[in-house]
PDB file of N, CA, C and O in Angstrom:
ATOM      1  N   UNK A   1       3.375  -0.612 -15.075  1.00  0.00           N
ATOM      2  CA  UNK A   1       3.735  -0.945 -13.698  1.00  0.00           C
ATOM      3  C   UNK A   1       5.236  -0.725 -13.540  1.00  0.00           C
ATOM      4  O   UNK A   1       5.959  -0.837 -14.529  1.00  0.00           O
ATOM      5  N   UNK A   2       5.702  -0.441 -12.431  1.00  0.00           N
ATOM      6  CA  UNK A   2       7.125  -0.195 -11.873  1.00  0.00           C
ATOM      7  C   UNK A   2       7.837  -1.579 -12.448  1.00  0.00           C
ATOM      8  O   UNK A   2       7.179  -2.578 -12.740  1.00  0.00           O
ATOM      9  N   UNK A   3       9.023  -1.506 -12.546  1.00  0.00           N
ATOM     10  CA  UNK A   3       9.570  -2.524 -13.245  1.00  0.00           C
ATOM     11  C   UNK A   3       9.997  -3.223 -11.885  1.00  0.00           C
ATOM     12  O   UNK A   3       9.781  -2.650 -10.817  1.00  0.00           O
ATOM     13  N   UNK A   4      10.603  -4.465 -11.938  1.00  0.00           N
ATOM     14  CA  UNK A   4      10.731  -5.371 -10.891  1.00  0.00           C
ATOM     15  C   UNK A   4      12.086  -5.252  -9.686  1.00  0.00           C
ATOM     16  O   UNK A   4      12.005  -5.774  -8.574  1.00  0.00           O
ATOM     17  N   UNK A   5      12.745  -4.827  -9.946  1.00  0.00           N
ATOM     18  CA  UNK A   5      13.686  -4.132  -9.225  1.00  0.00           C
ATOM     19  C   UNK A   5      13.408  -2.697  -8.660  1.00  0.00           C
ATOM     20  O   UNK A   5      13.903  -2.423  -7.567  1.00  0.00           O
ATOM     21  N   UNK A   6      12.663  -1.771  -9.309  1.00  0.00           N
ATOM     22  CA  UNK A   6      11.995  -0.614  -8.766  1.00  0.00           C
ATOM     23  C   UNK A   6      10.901  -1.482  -7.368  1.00  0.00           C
ATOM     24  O   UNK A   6      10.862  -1.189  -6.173  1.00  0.00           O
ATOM     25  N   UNK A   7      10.186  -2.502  -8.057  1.00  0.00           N
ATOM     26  CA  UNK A   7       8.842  -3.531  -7.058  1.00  0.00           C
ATOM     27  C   UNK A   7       9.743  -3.932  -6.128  1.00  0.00           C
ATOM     28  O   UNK A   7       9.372  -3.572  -5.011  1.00  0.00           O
ATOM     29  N   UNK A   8      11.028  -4.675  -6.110  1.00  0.00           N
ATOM     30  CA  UNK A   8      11.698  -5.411  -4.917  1.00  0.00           C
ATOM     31  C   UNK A   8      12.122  -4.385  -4.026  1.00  0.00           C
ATOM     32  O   UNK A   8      12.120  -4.806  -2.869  1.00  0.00           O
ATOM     33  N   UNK A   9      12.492  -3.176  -4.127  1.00  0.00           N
ATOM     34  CA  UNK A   9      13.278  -2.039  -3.685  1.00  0.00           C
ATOM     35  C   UNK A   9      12.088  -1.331  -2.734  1.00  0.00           C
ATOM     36  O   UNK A   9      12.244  -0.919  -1.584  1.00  0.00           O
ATOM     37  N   UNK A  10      10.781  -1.305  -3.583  1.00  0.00           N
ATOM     38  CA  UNK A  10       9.638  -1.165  -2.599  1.00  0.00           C
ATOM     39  C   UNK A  10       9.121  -1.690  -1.208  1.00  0.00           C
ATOM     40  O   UNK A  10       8.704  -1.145  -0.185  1.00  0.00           O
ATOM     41  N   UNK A  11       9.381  -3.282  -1.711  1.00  0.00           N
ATOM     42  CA  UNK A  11       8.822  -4.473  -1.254  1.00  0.00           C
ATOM     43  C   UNK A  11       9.829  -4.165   0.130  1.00  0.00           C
ATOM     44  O   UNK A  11       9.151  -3.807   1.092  1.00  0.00           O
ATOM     45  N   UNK A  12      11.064  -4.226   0.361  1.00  0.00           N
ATOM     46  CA  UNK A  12      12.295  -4.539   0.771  1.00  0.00           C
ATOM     47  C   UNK A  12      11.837  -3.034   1.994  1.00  0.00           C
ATOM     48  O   UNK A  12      11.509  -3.244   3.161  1.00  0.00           O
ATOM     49  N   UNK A  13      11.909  -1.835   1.473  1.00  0.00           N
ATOM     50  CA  UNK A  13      11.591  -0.612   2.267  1.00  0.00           C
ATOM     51  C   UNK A  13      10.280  -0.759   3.242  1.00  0.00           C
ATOM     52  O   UNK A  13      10.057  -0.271   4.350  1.00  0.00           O
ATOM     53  N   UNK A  14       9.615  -1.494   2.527  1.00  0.00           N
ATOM     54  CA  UNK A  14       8.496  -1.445   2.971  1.00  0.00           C
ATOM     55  C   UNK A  14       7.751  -2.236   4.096  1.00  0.00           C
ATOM     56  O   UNK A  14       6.802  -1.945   4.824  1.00  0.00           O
ATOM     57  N   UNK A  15       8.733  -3.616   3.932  1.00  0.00           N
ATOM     58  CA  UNK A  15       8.731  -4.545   5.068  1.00  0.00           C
ATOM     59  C   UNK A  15      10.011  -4.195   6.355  1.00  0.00           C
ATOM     60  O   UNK A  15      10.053  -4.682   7.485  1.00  0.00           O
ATOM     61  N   UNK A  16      10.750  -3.434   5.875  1.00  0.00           N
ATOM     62  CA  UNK A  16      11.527  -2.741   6.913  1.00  0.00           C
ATOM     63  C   UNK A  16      10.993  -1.684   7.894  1.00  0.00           C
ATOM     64  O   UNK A  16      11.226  -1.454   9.081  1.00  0.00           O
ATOM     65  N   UNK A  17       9.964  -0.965   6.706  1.00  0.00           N
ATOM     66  CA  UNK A  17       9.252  -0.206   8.200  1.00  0.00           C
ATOM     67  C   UNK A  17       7.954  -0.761   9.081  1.00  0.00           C
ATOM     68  O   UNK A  17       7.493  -0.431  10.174  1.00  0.00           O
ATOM     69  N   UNK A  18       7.575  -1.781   8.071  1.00  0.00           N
ATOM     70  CA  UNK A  18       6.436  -2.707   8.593  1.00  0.00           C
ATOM     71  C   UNK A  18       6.803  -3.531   9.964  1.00  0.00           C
ATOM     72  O   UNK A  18       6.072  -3.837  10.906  1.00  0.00           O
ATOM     73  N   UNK A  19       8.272  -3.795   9.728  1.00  0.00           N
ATOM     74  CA  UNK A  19       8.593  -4.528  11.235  1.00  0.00           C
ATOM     75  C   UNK A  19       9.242  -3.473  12.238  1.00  0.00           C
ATOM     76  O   UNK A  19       9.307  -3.719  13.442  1.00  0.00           O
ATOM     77  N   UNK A  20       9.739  -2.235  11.661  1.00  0.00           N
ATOM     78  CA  UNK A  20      10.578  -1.157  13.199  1.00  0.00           C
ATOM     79  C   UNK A  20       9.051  -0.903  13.457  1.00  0.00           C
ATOM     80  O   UNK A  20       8.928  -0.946  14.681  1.00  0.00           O
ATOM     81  N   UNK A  21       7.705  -0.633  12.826  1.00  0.00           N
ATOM     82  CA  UNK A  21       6.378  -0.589  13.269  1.00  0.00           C
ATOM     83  C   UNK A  21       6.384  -1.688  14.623  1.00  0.00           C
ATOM     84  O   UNK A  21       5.958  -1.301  15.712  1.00  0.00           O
ATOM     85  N   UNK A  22       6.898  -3.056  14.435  1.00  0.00           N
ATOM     86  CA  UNK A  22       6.271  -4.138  15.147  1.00  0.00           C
ATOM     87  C   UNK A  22       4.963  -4.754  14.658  1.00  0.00           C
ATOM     88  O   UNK A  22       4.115  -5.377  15.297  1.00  0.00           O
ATOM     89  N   UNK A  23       5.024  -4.327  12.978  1.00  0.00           N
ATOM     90  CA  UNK A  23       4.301  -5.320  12.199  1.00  0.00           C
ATOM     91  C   UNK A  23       2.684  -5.070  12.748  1.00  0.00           C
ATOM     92  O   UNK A  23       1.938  -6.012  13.018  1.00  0.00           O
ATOM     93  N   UNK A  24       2.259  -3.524  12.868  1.00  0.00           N
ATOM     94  CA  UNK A  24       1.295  -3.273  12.938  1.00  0.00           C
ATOM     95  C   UNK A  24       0.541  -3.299  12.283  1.00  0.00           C
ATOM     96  O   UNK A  24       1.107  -2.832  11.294  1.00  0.00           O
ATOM     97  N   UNK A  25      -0.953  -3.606  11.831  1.00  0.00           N
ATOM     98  CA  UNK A  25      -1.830  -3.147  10.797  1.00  0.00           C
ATOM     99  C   UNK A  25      -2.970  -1.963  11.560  1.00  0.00           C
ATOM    100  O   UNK A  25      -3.187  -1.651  12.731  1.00  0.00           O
ATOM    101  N   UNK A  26      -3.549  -1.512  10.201  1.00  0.00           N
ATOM    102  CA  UNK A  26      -4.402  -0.411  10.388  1.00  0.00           C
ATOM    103  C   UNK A  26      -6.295  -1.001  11.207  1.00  0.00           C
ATOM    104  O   UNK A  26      -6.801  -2.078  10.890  1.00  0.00           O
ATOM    105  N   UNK A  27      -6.693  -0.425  11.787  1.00  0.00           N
ATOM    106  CA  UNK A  27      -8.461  -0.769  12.021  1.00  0.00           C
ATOM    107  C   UNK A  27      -9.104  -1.082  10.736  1.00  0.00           C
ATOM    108  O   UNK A  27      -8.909  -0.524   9.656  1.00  0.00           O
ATOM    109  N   UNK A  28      -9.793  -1.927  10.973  1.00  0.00           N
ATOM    110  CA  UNK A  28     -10.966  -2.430   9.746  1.00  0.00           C
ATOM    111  C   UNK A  28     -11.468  -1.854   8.885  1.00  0.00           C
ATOM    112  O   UNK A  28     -11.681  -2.163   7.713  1.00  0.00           O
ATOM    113  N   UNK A  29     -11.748  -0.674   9.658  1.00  0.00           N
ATOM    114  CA  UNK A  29     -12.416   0.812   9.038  1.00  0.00           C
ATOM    115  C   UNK A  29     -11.029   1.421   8.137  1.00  0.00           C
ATOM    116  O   UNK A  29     -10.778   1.269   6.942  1.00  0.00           O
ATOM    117  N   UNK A  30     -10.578   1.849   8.753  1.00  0.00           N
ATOM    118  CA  UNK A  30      -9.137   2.283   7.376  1.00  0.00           C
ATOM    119  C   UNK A  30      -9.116   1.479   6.584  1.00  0.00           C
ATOM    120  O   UNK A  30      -9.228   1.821   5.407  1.00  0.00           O
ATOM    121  N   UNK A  31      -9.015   0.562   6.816  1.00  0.00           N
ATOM    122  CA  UNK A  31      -8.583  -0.830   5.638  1.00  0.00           C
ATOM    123  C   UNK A  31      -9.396  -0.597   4.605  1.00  0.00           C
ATOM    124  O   UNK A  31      -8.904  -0.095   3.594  1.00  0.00           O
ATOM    125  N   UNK A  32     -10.625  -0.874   4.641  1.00  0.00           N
ATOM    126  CA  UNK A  32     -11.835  -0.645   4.126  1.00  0.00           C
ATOM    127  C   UNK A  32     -11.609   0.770   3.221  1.00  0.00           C
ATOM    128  O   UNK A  32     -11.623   0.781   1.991  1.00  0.00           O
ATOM    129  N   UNK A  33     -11.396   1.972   4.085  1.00  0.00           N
ATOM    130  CA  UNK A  33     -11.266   3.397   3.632  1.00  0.00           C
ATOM    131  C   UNK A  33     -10.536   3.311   2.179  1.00  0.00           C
ATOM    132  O   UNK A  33     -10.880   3.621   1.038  1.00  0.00           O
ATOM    133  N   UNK A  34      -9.232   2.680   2.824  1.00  0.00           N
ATOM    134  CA  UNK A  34      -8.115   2.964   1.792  1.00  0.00           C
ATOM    135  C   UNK A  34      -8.726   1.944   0.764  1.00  0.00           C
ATOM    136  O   UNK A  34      -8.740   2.488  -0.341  1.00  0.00           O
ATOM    137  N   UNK A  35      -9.221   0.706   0.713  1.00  0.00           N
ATOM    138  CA  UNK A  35      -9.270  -0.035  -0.482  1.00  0.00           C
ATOM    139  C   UNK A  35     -10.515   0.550  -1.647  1.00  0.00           C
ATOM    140  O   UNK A  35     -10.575   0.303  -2.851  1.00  0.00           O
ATOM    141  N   UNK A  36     -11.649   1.580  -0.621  1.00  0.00           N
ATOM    142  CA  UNK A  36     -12.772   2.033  -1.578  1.00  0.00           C
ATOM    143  C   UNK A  36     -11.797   3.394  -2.322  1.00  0.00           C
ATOM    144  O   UNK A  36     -11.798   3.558  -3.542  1.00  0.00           O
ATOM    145  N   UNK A  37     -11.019   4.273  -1.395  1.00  0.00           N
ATOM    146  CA  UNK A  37     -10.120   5.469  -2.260  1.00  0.00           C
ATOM    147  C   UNK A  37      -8.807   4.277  -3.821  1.00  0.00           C
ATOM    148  O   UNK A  37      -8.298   4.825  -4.798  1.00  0.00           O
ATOM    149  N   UNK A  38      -8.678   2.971  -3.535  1.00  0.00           N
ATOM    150  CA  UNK A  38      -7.654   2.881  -4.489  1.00  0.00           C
ATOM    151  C   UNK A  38      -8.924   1.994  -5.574  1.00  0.00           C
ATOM    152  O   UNK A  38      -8.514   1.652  -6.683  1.00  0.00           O
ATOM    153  N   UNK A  39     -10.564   1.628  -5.169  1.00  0.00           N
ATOM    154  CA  UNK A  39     -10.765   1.243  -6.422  1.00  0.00           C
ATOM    155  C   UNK A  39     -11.060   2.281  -7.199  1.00  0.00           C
ATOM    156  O   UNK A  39     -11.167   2.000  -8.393  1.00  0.00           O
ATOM    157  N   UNK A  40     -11.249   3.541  -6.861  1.00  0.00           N
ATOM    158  CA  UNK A  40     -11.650   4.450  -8.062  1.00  0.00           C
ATOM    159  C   UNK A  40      -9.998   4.762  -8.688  1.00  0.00           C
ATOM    160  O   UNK A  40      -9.706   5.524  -9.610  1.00  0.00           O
ATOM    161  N   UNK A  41      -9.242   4.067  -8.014  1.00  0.00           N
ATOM    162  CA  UNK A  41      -7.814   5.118  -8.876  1.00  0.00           C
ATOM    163  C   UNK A  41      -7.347   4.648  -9.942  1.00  0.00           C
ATOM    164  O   UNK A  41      -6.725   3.599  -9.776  1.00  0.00           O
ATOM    165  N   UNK A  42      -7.439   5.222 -11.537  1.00  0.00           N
ATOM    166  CA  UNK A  42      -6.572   5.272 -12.591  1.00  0.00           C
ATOM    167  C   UNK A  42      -5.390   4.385 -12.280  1.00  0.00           C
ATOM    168  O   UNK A  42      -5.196   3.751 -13.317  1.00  0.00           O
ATOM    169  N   UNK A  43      -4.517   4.029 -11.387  1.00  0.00           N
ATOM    170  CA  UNK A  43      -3.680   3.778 -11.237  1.00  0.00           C
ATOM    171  C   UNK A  43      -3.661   2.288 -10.979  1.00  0.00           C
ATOM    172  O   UNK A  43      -2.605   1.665 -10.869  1.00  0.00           O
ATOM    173  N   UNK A  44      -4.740   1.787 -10.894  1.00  0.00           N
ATOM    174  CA  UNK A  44      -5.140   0.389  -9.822  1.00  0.00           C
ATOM    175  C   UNK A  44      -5.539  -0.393 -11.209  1.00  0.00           C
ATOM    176  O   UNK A  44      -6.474  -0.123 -11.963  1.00  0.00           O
ATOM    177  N   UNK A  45      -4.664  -1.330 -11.318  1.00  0.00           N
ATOM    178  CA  UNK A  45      -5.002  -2.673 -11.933  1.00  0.00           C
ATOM    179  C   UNK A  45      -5.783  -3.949 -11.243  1.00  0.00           C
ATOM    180  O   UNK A  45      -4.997  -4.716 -10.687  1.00  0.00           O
ATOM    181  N   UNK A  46      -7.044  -4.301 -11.173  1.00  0.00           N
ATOM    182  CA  UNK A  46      -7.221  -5.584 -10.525  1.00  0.00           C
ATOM    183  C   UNK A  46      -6.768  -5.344  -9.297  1.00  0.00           C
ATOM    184  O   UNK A  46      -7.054  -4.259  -8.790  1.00  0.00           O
ATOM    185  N   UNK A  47      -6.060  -6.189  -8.644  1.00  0.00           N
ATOM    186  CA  UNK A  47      -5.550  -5.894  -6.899  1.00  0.00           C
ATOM    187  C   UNK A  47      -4.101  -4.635  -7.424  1.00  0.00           C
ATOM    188  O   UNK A  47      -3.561  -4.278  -6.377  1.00  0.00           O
ATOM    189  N   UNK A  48      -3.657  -4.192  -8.223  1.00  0.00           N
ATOM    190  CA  UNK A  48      -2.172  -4.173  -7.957  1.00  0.00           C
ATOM    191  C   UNK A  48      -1.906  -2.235  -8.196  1.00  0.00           C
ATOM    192  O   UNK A  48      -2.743  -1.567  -8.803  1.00  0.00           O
ATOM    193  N   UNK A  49      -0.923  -1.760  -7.735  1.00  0.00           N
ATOM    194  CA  UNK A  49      -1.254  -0.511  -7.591  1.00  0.00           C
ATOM    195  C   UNK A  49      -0.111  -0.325  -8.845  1.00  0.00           C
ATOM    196  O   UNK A  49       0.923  -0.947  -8.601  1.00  0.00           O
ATOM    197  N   UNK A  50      -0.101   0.504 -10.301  1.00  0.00           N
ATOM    198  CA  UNK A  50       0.535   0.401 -10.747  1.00  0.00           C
ATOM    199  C   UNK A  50       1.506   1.462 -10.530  1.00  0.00           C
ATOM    200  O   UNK A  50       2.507   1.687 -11.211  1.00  0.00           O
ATOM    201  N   UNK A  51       1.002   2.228  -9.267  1.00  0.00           N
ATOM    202  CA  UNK A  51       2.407   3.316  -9.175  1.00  0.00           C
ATOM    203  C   UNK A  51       3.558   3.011  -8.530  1.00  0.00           C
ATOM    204  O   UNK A  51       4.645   3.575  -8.659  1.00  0.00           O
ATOM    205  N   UNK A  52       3.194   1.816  -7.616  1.00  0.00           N
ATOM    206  CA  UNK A  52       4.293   1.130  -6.538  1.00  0.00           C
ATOM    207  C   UNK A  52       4.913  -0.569  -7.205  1.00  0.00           C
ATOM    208  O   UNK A  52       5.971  -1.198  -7.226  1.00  0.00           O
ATOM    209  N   UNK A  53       3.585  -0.725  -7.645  1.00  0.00           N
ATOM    210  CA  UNK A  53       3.339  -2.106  -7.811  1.00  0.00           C
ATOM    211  C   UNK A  53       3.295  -3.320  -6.771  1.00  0.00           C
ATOM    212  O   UNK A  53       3.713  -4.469  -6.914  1.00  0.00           O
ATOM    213  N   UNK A  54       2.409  -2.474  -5.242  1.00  0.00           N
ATOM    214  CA  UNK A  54       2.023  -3.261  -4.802  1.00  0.00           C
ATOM    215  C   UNK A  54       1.004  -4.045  -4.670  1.00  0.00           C
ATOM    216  O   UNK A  54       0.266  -3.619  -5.559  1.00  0.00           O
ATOM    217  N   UNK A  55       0.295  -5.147  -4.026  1.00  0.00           N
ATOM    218  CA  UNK A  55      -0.945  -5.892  -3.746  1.00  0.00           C
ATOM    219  C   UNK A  55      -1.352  -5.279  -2.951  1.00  0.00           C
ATOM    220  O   UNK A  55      -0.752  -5.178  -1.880  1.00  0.00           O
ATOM    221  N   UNK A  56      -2.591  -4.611  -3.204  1.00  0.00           N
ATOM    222  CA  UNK A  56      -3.145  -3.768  -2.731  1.00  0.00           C
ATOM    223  C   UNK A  56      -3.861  -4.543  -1.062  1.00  0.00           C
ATOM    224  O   UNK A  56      -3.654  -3.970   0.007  1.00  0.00           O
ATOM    225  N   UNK A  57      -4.458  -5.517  -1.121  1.00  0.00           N
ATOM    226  CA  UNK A  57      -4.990  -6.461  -0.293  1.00  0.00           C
ATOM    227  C   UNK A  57      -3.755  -6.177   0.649  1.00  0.00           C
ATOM    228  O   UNK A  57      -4.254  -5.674   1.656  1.00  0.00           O
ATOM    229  N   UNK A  58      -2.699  -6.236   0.776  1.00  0.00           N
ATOM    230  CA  UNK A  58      -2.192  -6.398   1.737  1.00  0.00           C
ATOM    231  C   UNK A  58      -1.314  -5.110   2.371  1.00  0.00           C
ATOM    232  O   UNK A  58      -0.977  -4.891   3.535  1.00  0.00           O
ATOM    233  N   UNK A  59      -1.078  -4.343   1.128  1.00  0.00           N
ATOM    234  CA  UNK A  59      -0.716  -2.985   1.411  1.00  0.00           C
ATOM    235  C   UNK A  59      -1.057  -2.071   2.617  1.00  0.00           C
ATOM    236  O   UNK A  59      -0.455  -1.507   3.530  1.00  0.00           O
ATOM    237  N   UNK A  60      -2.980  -2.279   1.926  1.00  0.00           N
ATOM    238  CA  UNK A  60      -3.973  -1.489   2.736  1.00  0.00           C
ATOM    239  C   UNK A  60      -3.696  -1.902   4.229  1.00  0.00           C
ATOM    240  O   UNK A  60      -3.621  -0.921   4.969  1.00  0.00           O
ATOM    241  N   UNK A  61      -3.593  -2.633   4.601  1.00  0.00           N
ATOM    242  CA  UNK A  61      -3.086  -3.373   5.949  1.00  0.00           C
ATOM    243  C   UNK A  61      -2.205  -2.747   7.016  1.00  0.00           C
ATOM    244  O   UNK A  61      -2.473  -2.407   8.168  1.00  0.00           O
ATOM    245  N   UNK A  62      -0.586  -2.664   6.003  1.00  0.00           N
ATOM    246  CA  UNK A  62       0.285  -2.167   7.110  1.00  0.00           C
ATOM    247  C   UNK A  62      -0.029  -0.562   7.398  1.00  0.00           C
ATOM    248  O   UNK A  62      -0.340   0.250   6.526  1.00  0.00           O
ATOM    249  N   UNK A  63       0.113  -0.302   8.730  1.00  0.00           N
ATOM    250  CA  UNK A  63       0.029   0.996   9.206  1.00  0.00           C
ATOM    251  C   UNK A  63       1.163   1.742   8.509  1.00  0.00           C
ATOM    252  O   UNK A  63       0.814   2.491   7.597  1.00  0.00           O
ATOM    253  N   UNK A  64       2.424   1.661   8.783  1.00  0.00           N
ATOM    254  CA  UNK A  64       3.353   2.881   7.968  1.00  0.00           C
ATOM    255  C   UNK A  64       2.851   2.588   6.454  1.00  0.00           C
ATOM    256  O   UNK A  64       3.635   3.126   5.672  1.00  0.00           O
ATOM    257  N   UNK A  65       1.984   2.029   5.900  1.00  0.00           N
ATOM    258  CA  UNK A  65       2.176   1.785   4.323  1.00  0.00           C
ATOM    259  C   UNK A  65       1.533   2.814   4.425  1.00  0.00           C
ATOM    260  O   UNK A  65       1.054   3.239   5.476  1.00  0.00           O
ATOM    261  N   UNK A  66       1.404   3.635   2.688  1.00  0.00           N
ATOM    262  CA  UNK A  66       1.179   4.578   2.487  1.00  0.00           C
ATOM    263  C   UNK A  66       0.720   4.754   1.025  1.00  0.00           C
ATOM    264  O   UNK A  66       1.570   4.669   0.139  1.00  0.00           O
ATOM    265  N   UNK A  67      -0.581   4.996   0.713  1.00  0.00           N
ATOM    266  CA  UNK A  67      -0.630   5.323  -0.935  1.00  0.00           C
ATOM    267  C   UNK A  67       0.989   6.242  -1.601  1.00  0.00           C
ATOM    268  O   UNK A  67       1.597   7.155  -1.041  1.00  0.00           O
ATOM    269  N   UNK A  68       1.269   5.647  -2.792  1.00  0.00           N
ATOM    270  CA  UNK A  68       2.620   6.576  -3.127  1.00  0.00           C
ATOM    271  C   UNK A  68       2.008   7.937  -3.600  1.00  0.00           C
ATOM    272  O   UNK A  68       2.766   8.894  -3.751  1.00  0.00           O
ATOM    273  N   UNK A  69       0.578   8.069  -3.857  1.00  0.00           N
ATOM    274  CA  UNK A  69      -0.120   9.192  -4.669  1.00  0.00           C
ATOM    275  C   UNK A  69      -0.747  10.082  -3.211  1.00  0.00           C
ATOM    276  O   UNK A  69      -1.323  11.073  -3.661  1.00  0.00           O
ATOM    277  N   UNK A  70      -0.792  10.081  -2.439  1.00  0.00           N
ATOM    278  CA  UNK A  70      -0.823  10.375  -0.869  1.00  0.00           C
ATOM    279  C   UNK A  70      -2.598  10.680  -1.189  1.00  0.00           C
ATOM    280  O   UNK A  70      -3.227  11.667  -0.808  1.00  0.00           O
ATOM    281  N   UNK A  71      -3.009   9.775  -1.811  1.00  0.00           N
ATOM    282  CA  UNK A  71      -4.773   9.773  -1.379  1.00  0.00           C
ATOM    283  C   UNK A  71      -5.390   9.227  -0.545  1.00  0.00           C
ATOM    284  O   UNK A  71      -6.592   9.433  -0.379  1.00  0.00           O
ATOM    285  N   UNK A  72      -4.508   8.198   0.340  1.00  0.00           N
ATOM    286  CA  UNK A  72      -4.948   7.748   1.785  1.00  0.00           C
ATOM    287  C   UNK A  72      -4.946   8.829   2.391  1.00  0.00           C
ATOM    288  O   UNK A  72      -4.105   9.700   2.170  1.00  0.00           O
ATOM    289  N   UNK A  73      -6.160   8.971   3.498  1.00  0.00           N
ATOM    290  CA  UNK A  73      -6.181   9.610   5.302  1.00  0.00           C
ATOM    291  C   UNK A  73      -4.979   8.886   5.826  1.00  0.00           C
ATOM    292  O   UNK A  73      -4.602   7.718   5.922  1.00  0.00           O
ATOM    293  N   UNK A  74      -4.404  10.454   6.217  1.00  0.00           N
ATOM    294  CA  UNK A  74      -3.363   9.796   7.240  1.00  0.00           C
ATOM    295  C   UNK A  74      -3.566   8.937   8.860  1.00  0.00           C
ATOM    296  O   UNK A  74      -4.171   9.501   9.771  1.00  0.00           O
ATOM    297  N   UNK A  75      -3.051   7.719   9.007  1.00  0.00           N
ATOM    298  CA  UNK A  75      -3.569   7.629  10.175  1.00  0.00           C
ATOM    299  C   UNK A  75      -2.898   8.270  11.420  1.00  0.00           C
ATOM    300  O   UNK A  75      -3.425   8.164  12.528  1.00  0.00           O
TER     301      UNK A  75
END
């Protein structure tokens, strides 16, 4: 997994575009999409994505979020 300062640096980018969004999330159906494309992925520990090292549960959620391996549909 990304080491923890690589994870905060994520975390930090990531809630910055989550709010210039206005803290949008994705339809049910994406949500869904993206969480069946990250359980088959090599990369996915339990909830946690080990290429970003995010929680996937909540990842899948924000609209600008983005698989880092770009195997999400874009919305």
């Amino acid at each position: 997994m990304s080491s923890i300062p690589d994870r905060a640096w994520n975390l930090a980018k990531a809630l910055t575009a989550f709010a210039a969004d206005g803290c949008r999330t994705v339809p049910k159906t994406t949500y869904r999409i993206r969480l069946q494309t990250c359980a088959s992925c090599p990369r996915r520990e339990d909830n946690w994505c080990l290429e970003c090292g995010c929680f996937l549960p909540v990842k899948a959620k924000g609209r600008t979020w983005q698989c880092p391996l770009g195997k999400w549909p874009t919305t």
